[in-house]
C-alpha positions in Angstrom: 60.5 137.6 116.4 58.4 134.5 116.0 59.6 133.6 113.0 63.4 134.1 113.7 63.0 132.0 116.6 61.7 129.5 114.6 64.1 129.7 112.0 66.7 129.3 114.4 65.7 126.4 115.4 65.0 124.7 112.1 68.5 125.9 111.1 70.1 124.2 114.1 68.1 121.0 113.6 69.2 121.1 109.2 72.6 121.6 110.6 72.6 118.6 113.1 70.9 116.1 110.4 73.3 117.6 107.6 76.2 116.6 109.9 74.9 112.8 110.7 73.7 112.0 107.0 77.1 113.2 105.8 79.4 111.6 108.1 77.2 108.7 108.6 77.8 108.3 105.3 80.9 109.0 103.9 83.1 109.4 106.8 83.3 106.3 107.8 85.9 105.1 110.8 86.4 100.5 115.1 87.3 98.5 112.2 85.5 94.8 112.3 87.1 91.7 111.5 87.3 90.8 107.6 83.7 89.5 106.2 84.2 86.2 105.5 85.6 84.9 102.3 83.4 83.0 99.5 84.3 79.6 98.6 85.7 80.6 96.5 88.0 82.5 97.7 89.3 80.2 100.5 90.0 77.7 97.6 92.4 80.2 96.4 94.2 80.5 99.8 97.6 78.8 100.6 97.2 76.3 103.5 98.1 76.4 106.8 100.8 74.2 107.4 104.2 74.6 105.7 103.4 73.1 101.9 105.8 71.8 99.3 105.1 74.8 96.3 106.9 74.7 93.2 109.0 77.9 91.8 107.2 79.1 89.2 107.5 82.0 86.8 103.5 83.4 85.4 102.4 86.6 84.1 100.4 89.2 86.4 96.9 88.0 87.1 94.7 91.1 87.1 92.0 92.0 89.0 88.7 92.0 87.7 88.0 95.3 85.6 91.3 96.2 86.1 93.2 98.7 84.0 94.6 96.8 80.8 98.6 95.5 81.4 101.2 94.1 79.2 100.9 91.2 77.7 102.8 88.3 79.6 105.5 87.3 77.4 106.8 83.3 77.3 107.3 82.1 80.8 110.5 81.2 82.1 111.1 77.0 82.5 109.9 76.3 86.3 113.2 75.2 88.9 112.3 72.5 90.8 109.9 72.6 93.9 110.7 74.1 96.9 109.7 73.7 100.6 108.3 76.5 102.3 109.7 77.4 105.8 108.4 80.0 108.4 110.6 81.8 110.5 108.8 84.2 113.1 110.2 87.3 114.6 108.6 88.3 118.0 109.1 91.6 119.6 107.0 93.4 122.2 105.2 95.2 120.0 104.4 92.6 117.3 104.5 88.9 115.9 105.8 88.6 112.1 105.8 85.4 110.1 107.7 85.0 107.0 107.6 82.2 103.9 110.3 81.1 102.1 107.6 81.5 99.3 108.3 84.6 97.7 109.9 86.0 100.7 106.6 88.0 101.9 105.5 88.7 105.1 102.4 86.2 105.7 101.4 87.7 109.1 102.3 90.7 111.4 99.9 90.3 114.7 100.1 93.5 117.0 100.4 93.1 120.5 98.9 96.0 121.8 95.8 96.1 119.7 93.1 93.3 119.6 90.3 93.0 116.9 86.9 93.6 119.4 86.8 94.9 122.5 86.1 91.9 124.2 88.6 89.8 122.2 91.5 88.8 123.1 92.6 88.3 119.3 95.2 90.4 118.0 94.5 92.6 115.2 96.8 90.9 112.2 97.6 93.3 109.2 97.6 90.2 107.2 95.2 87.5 106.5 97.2 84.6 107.8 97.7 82.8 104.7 94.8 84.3 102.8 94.4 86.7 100.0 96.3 89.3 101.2 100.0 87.7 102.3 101.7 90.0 99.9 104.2 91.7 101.5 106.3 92.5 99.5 106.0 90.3 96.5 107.4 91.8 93.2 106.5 92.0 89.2 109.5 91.7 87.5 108.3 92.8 83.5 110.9 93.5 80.3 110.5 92.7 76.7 111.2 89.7 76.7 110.4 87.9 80.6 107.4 88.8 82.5 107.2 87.2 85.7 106.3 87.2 89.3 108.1 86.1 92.4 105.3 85.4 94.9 105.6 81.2 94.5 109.3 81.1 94.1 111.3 79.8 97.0 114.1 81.2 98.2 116.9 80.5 101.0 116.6 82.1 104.6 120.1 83.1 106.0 118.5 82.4 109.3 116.8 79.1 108.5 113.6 78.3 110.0 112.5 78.9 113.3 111.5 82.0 116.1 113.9 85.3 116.6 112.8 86.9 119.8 114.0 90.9 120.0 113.3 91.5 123.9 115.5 94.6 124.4 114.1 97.9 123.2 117.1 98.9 120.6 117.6 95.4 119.4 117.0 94.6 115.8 117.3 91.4 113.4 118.5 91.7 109.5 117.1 88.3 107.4 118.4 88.0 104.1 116.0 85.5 101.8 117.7 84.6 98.3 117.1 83.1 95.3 117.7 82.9 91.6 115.6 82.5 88.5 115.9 80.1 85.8 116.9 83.3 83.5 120.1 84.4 85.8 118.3 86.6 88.1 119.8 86.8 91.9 116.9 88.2 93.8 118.1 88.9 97.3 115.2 90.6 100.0 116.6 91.6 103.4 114.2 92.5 105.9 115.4 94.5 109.6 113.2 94.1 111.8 113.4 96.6 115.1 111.6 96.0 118.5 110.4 99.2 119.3 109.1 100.4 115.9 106.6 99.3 113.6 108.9 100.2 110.4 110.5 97.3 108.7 114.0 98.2 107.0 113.1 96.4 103.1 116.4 96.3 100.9 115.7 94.8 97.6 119.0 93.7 96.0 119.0 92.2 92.1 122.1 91.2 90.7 122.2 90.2 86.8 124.2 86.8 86.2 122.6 86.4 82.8 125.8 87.5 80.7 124.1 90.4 79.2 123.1 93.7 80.8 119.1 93.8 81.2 116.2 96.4 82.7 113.3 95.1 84.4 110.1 97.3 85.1 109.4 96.8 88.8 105.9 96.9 90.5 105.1 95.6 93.8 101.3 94.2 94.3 99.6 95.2 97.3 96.5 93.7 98.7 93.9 94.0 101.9 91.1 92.2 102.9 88.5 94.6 103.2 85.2 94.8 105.1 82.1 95.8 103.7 79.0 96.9 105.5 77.3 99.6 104.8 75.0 99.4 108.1 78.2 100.3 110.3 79.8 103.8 110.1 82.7 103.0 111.4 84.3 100.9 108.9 86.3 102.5 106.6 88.9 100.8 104.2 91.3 103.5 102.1 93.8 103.3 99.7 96.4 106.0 100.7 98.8 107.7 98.3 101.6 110.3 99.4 101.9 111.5 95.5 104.2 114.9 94.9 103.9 115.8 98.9 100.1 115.8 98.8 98.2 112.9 100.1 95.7 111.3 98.3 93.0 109.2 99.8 90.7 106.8 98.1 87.9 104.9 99.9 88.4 100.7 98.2 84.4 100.4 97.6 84.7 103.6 95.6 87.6 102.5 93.3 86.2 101.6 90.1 89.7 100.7 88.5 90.2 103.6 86.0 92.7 105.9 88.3 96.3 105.6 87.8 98.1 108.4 89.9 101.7 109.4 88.9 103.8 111.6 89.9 106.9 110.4 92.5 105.2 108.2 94.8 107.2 108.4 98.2 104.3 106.0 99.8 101.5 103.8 99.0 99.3 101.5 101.3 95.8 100.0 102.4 94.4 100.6 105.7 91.2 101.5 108.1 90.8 104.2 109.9 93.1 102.5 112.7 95.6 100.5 110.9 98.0 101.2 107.6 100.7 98.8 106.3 102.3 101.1 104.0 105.5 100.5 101.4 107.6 103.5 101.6 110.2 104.3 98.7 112.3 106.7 101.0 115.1 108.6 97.9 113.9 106.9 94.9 110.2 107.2 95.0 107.9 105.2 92.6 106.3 107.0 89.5 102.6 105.2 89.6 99.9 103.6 91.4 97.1 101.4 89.7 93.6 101.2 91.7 92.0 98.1 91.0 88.2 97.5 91.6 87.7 95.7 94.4 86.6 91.6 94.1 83.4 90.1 94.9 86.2 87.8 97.4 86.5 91.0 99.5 90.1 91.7 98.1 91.2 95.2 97.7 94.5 95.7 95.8 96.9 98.5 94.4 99.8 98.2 92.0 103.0 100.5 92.7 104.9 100.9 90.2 108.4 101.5 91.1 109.7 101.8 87.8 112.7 100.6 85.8 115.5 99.3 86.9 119.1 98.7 84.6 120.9 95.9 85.7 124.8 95.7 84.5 125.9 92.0 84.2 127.3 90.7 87.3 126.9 93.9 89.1 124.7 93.8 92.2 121.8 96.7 92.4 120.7 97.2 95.8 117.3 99.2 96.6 116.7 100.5 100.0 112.6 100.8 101.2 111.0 100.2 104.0 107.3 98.7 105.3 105.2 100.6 107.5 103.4 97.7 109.1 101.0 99.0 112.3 98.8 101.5 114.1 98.0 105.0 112.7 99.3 106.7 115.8 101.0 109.5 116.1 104.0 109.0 117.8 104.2 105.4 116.0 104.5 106.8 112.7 106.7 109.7 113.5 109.2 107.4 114.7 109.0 105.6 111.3 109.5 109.3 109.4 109.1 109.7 106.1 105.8 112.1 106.4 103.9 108.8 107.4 102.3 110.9 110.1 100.6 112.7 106.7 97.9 109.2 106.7 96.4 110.6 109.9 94.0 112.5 108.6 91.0 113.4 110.7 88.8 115.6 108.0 89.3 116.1 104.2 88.5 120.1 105.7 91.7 121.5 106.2 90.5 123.5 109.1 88.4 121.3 111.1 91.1 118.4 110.2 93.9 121.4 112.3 91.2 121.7 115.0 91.2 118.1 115.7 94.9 117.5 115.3 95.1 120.5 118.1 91.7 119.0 120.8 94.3 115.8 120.7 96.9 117.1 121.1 95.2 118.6 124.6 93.7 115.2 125.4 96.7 113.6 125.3 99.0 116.2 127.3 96.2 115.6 130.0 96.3 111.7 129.6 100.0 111.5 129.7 101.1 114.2 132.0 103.8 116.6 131.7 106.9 118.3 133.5 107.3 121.5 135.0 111.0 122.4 136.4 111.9 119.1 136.3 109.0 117.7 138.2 106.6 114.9 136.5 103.0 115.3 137.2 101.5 113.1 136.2 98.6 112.7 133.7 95.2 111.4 133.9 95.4 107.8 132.4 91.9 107.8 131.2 90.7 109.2 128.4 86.6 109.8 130.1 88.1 111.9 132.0 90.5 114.0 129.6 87.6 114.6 127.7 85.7 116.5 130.5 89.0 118.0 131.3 88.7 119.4 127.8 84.8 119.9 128.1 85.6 122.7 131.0 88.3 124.2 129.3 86.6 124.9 126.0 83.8 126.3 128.4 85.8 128.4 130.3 87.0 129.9 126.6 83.4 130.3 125.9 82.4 132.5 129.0 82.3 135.5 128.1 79.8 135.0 124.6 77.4 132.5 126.8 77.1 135.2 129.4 76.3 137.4 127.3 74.1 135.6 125.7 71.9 134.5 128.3 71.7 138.5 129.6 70.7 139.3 125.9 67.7 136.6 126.4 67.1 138.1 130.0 66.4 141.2 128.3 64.2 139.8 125.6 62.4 138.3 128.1 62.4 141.9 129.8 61.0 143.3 126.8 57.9 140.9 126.0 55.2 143.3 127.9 56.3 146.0 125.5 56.8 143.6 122.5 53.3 142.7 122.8 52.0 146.4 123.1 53.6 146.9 119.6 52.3 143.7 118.5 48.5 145.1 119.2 49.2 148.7 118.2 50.4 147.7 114.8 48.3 144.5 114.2 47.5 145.7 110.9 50.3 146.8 109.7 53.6 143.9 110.0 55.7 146.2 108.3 55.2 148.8 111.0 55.4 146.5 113.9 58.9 144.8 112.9 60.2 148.9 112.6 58.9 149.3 115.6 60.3 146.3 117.2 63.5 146.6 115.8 63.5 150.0 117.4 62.6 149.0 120.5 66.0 146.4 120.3 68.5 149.0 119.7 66.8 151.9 122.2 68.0 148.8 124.5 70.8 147.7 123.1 69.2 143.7 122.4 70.4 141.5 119.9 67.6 139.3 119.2 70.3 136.4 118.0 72.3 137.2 120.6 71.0 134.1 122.8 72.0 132.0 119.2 75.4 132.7 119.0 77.1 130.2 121.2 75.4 127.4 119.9 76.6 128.2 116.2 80.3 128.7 116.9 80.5 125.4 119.1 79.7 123.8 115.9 83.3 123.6 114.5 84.0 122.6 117.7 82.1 119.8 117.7 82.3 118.3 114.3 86.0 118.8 114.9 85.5 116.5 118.3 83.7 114.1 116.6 86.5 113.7 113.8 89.1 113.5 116.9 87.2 111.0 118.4 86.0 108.6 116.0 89.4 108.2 114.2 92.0 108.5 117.0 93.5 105.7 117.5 94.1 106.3 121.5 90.2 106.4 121.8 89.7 102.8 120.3 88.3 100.1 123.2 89.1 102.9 125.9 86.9 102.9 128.9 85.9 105.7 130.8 83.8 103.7 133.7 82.1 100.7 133.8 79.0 99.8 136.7 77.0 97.2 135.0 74.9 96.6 138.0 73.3 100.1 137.1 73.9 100.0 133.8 76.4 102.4 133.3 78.9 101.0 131.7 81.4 103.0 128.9 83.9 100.6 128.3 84.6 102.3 124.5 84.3 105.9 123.9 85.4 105.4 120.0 82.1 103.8 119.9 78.3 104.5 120.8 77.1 104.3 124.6 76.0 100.5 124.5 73.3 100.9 127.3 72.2 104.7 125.8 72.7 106.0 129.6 74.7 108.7 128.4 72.6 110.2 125.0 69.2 109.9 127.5 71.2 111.8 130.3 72.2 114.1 127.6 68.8 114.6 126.2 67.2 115.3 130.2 70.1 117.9 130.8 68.9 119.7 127.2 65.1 119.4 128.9 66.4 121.1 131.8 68.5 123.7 130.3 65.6 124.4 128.0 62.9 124.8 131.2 65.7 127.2 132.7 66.7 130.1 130.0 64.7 132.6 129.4 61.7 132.6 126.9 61.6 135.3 124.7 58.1 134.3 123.0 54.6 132.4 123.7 54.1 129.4 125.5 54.1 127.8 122.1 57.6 129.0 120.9 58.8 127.1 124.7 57.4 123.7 124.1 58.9 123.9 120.5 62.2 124.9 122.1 61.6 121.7 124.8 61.4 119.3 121.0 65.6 120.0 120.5 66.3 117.7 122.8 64.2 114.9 121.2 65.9 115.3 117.8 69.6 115.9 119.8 68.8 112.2 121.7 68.1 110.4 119.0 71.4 111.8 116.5 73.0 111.1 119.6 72.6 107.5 120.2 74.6 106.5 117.2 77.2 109.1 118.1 80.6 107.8 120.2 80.2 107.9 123.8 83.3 110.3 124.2 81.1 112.8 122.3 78.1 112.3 123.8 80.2 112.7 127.3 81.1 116.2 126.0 77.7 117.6 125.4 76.6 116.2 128.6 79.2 117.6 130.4 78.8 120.7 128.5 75.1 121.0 129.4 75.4 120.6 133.0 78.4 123.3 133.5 75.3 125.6 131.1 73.1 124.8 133.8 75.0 125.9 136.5 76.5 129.0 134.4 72.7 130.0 133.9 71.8 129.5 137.4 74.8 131.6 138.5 72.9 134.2 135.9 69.7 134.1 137.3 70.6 135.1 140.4 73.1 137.8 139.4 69.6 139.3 137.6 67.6 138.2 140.9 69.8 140.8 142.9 
């Protein structure tokens, strides 16, 4: 019996450091701001103000190690220079800046979402005029052109300035033109709505050359990614909905020797808590090249949207769209197009459905719900949703912890005759564990039975911890601050910063330890009394919205085995 006990609790404590070493990691998700760029690097960037840049038409740079890529043919004679203007579309849920140069999105701040907790920064999905302003810029490539429009300027139908979208079904089309030295009328219309983070792209080409033509079409795009390996929570991804199945590469891994094909309805770049996404809607792309990531801190991906025949004089409109914001749930259903698919909370598919369903139940108690027409309301803080959920799963768990702690009640009930067996048969193990074993079903004792619990709130808990670190509702939301005791949880996506709540955790363990049963020596007991050790220290790196769980969790134990106690006293 010794040894099982034992074994028991090395398993749990393999289990627990198993867990943390593998999601510590390689599951990474609050993301950080970029690392700063090299010299380098910022030599390379545009500047700030408005520039004068001159249309240009180049071959595709590549990467760095980067899969090999036709050869650029002769360059088409350079118009003359163009000025670049900025026109910026607010709506409540974003800011959006877009050059004249090469018609790209150069920065989408969101409103709602700010880049540290005590920041009052917005995040912004792209480097303001850094590395990664590419959205969209194409790669226009036949047999006898090669070229790129991300320095050519084009013509705003709007002209320079700010577009405001206040109401919430408003929405704003801006059409940016221009044509190439070689008779190609590029025309990029982008609708912009003010309660969606979606952006309406239409890409319309129209040949004026004389003579019918096909260009091969790829759009670049690019992130600024963080790397430090110190911090599990950042977590930079290329995503890839390829043939209905999506397909996830971490940037740091990318070693630039994938190309997935197959019809491509999205690709993007994003964190655990952000995605800007291109989305191809009916006429999906056919590849995506993975390029290794530069010593600049520049992730980027090549989608190949394929060929494209261009009749002379005949205009060839495109329709796509840009998914440019949060990965939350009700954000990207609104945008459609299986974008809800890049919320992913485990590459298991069924711990990944067990934390799709504990959010689900965290948010129908943060937001409330209606019963015959009447609204009640919901919690509004996410601390306490979690406990909400805490007492539910426990309530589910009755039954198999009560019966439990009455099957260690009887092993405890058993030790006088335990030890009469253990000095009858002394000599003899083999005859003592027969014996034993005996004794456990004459009185119908599992000696696992006390073990049982704890193992099956294991899916439970790894599935939490998925929910938890890479929900988006969870990022930089409090639960209760008292800084004059030092209490203070002001983020449960990320660990207690004061380590009240692990230490709390860790005394509640001690106590619920001191209180159940012991079915062995006074040895096994103060081995028992070392979990909580190991569980405090896991636990200080763990998010605070976990570590709220177990402690709830360990004081409604405490009270269930006190409620057991004295059901045996009487």
């Amino acid at each position: 019996m010794e040894r099982n006990l034992i074994l028991a609790i090395v398993f749990s404590v393999v289990i627990i450091l198993g867990f943390q070493y593998f999601f510590q990691t390689f599951s990474p998700p609050p993301a950080k701001k970029p690392q700063e760029i090299t010299e380098a690097a910022k030599q390379a960037k545009q500047p700030d103000e408005p520039t004068t840049v001159a249309q240009e038409s180049v071959a595709p740079k590549a990467p760095a190690a980067a899969p090999s890529k036709p050869e650029a043919a002769p360059s088409v004679p350079a118009p003359s220079p163009a000025k670049e203007k900025l026109v910026t579309i607010e709506t409540p849920k974003y800011e959006a800046r877009v050059s004249s140069v090469g018609a790209r999105i150069v920065s989408f701040k969101l409103k709602n979402y700010t880049v540290g907790l005590k920041d009052t920064e917005p995040v912004n999905l792209f480097e303001a005029n850094g590395l990664d302003t590419s959205g969209p810029t194409i790669d226009f490539t036949r047999r006898d052109e090669t070229f790129k429009d991300e320095k050519l300027g084009y013509e705003c139908d709007a002209g320079a300035g700010k577009i405001s979208l206040t109401e919430a079904t408003s929405r704003k089309s801006i059409t940016f033109r221009t044509t190439t030295a070689g008779g190609l009328v590029i025309a990029k219309t982008f609708t912009f709505h003010a309660d969606s983070y979606a952006v309406d792209f239409k890409l319309t080409l129209t040949n004026e050359s004389g003579e019918d033509r096909n260009y091969l079409i790829t759009f670049p795009w690019r992130k600024v990614y963080t790397v430090d390996s110190s911090n599990r929570f950042v977590w930079n991804s290329a995503e890839i909905l390829l043939d209905g199945v999506l397909k996830d590469y971490q940037v740091a891994d990318i070693k630039g020797e994938e190309e997935p094909s197959g019809a491509v309805e999205w690709a993007g770049l994003g964190d655990v808590y952000f995605f800007k996404a291109l989305v191809f809607g009916e006429k999906p792309a056919t590849k995506v090249t993975l390029f290794k990531p530069t010593k600049e801190g520049l992730a980027e991906i090549w989608i190949r949207y394929g060929g494209i025949d261009l009749p002379k004089g005949q205009p060839v409109e495109n329709d796509l769209m840009l998914y440019l914001g949060p990965k939350k749930v009700t954000s990207l259903e609104a945008a459609g197009h299986n974008l809800p698919r890049a919320l992913q909370y485990s590459s298991y598919r069924v711990l990944d459905i067990m934390a799709e369903y504990l959010l689900k139940f965290l948010r129908f108690c943060n937001t409330g719900f209606e019963v015959f027409g009447i609204k009640v309301p919901g919690t509004g803080n996410w601390g306490i949703d979690i406990i909400i959920l805490t007492v539910f799963i426990k309530i589910l768990f009755i039954p198999l912890t009560h019966k439990s702690m009455k099957s260690m009640k009887r092993m405890q009930d058993l030790q006088p005759q335990m030890a009469k067996l253990k000095e009858k048969y002394k000599d003899d193990k083999a005859a003592q564990n027969k014996a034993t074993m005996e004794l456990f079903r004459e009185h119908k004792v599992n000696p696992l039975g006390g073990c049982w619990p704890m193992f099956l709130q294991f899916p439970v808990f790894i599935a939490l911890y998925q929910a938890l670190s890479y929900a988006i509702e969870l990022r930089h939301a409090p639960f209760v601050c008292l800084p004059s005791i030092y209490l203070c949880i002001n983020d449960l996506s990320a660990p207690d910063p004061y380590y009240v709540t692990p230490v709390l955790m860790g005394g509640t363990m001690v106590l619920q330890q001191w209180m159940t049963p012991s079915a062995g020596d006074p040895m096994q007991k103060k081995m028992m009394l070392l979990m909580p050790v190991f569980f405090t220290y896991l636990f200080l790196s763990f998010p605070s919205g976990l570590v709220l769980y177990w402690l709830v969790s360990n004081v409604l134990s405490i009270g269930q085995q006190l409620i057991t106690n004295r059901m045996a006293a009487h």
